[in-house]
BALOBA-1460 file (C-alpha; in Angstrom, 3 decimals):
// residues 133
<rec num="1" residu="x" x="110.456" y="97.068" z="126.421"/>
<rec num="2" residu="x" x="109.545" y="93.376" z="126.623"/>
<rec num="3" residu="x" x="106.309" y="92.510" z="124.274"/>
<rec num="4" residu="x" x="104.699" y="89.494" z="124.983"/>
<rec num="5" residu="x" x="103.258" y="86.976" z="122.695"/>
<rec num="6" residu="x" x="99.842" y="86.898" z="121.343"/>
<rec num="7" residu="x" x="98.620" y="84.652" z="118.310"/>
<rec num="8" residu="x" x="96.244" y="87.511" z="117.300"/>
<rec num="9" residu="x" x="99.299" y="89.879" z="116.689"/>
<rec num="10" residu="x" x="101.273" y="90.289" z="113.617"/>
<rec num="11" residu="x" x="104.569" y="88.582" z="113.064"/>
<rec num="12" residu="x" x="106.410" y="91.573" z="113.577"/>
<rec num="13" residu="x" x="105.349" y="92.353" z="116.649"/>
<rec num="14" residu="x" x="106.834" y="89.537" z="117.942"/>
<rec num="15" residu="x" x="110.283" y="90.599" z="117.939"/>
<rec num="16" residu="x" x="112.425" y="93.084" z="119.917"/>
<rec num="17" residu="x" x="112.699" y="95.944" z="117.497"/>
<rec num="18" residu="x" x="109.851" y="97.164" z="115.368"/>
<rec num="19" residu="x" x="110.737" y="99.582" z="112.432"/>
<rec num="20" residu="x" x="107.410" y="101.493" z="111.918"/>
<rec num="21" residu="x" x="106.556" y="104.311" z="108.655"/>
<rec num="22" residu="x" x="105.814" y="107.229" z="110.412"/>
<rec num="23" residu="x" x="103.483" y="108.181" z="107.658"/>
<rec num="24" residu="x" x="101.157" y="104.722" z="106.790"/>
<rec num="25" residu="x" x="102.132" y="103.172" z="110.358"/>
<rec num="26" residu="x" x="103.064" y="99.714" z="108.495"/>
<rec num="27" residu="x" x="105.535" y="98.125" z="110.640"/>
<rec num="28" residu="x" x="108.614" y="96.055" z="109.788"/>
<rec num="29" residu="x" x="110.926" y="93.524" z="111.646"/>
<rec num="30" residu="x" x="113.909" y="93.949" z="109.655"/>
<rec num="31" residu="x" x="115.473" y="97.452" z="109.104"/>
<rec num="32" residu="x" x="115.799" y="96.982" z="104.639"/>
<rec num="33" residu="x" x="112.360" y="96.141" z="104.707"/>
<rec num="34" residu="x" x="111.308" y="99.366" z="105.967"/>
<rec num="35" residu="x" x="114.316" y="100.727" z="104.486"/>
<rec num="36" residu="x" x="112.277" y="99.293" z="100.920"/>
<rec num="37" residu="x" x="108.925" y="100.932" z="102.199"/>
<rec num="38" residu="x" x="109.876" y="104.275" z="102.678"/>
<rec num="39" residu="x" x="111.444" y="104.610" z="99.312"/>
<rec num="40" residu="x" x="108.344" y="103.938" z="97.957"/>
<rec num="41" residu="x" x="105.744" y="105.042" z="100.346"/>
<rec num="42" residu="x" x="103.466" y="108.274" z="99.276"/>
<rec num="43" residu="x" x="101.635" y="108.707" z="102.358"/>
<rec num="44" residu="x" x="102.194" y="111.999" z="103.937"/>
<rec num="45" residu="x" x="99.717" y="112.818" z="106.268"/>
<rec num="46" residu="x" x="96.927" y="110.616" z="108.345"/>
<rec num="47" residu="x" x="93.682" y="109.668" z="106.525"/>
<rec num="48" residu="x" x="90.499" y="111.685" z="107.044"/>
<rec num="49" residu="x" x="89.765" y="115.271" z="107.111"/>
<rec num="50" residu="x" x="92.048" y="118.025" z="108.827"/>
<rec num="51" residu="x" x="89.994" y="119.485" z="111.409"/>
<rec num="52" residu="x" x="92.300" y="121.862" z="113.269"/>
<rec num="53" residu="x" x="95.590" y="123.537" z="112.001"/>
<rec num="54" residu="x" x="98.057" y="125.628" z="114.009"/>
<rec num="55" residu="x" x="102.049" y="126.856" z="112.982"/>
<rec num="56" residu="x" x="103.111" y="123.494" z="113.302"/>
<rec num="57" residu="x" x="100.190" y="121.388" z="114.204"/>
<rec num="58" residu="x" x="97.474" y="119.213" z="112.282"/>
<rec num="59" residu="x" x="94.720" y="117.572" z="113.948"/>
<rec num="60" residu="x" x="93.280" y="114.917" z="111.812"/>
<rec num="61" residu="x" x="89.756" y="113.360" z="111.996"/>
<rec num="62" residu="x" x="88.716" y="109.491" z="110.347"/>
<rec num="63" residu="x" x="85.803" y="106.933" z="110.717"/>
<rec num="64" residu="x" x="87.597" y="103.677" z="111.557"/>
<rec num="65" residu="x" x="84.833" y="101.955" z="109.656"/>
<rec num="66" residu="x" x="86.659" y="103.248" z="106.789"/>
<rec num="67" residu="x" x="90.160" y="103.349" z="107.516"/>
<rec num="68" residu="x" x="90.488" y="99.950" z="108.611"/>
<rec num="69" residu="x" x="93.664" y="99.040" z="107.709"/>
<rec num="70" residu="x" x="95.632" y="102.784" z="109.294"/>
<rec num="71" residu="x" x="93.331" y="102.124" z="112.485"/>
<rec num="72" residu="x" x="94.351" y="98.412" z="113.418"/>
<rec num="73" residu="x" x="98.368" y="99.753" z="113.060"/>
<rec num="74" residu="x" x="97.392" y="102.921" z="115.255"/>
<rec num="75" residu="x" x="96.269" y="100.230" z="118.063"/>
<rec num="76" residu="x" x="99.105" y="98.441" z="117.386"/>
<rec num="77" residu="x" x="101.427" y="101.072" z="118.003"/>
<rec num="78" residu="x" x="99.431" y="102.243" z="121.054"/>
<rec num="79" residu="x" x="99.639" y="98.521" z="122.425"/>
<rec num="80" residu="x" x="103.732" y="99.155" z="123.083"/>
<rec num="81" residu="x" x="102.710" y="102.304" z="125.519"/>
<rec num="82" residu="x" x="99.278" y="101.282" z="126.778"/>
<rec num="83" residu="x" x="99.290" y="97.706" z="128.820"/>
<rec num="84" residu="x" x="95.451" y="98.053" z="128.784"/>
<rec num="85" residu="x" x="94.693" y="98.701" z="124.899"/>
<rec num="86" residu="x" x="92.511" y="96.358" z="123.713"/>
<rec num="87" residu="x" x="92.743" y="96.443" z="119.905"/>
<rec num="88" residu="x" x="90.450" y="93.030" z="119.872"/>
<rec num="89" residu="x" x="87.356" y="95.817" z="120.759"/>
<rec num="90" residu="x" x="85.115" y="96.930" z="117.798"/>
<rec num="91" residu="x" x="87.014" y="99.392" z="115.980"/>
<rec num="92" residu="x" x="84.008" y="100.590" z="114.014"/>
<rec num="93" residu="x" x="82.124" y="102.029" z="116.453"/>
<rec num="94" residu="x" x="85.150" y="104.980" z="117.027"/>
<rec num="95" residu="x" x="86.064" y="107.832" z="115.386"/>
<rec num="96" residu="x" x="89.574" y="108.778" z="115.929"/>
<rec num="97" residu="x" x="91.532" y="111.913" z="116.098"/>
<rec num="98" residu="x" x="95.377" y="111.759" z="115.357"/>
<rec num="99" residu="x" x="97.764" y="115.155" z="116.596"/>
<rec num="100" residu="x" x="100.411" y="115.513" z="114.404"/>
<rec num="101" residu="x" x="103.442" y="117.764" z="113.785"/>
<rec num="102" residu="x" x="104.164" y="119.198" z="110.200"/>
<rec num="103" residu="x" x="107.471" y="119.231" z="109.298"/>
<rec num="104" residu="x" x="108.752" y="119.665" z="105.074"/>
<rec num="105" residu="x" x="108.691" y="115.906" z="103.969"/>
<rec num="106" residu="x" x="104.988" y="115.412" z="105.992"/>
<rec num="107" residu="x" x="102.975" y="115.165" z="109.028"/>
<rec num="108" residu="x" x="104.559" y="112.889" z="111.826"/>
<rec num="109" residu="x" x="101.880" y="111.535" z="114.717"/>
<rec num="110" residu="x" x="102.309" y="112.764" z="117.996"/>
<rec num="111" residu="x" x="99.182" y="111.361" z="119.148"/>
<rec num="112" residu="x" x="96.144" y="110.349" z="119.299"/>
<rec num="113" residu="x" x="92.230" y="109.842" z="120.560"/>
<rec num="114" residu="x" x="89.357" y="107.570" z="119.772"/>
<rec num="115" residu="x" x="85.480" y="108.258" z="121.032"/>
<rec num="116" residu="x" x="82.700" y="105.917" z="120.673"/>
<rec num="117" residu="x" x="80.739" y="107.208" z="117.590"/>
<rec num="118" residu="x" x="77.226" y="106.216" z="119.487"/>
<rec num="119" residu="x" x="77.918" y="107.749" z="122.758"/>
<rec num="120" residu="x" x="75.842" y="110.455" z="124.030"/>
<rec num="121" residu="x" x="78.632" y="111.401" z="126.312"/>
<rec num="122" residu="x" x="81.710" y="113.155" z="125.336"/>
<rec num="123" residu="x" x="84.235" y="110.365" z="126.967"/>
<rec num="124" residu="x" x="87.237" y="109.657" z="124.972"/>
<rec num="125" residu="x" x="87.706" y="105.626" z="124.800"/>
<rec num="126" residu="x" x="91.913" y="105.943" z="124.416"/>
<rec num="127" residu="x" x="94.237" y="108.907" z="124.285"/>
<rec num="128" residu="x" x="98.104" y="108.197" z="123.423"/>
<rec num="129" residu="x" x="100.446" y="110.363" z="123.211"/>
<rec num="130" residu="x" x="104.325" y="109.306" z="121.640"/>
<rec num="131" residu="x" x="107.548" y="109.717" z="123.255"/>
<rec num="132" residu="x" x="109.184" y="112.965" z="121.769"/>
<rec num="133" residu="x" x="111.956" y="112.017" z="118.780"/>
């Protein structure tokens, strides 16, 4: 996949492989850097509130307003499937609802969807959903 260049990126989005922690969504350009990370990570699930639970499903629910940080690496990540993202857009004004699988060691992101907080309307703004591993 070929990534262009954009000042307002990261670093490590720059290059041709991106290691990213399935768990925090930091991202990494060189492998013992993540490698580091996940040693010492202790996120295991998405921030927010679990709003839907099945056998092996989670469905996670967070004010972007006050995950800033998890957000901004969600859009990221979204950017390298969706040509149109536009992660320079408000963030704030969404609430976003991440899918995820439960496995033993923690809850892996399958997907996702934002929707404009302020809307009267019940359009979602983005919906991503992940290559299967």
């Amino acid at each position: 996949m070929e990534v262009w260049y954009h000042a307002d990126y990261p670093p490590e989005y720059h290059g041709r492989l991106i290691y990213t922690c399935p768990f925090c969504l930091h991202f990494f350009a060189k492998k013992r850097e993540f490698e580091a990370h996940s040693e010492r990570c202790e996120v295991r699930c998405p921030p927010g509130d679990e709003i839907y639970r099945d056998d092996s499903l989670s469905m996670f629910e967070f004010d972007a307003k006050q995950q800033k940080v998890y957000t901004e690496n969600l859009c990221y990540l979204a950017k390298l499937f969706l040509d149109h993202k536009n992660i320079w857009h408000e963030i704030d004004a969404f609430y976003f609802y991440v899918l995820c699988e439960r496995r033993a060691d923690g809850y892996y992101i399958v997907g996702y969807f934002s929707k404009e907080k302020e809307s009267l309307d019940y359009n979602l703004s983005c919906i991503m959903v992940l290559p299967a591993w």
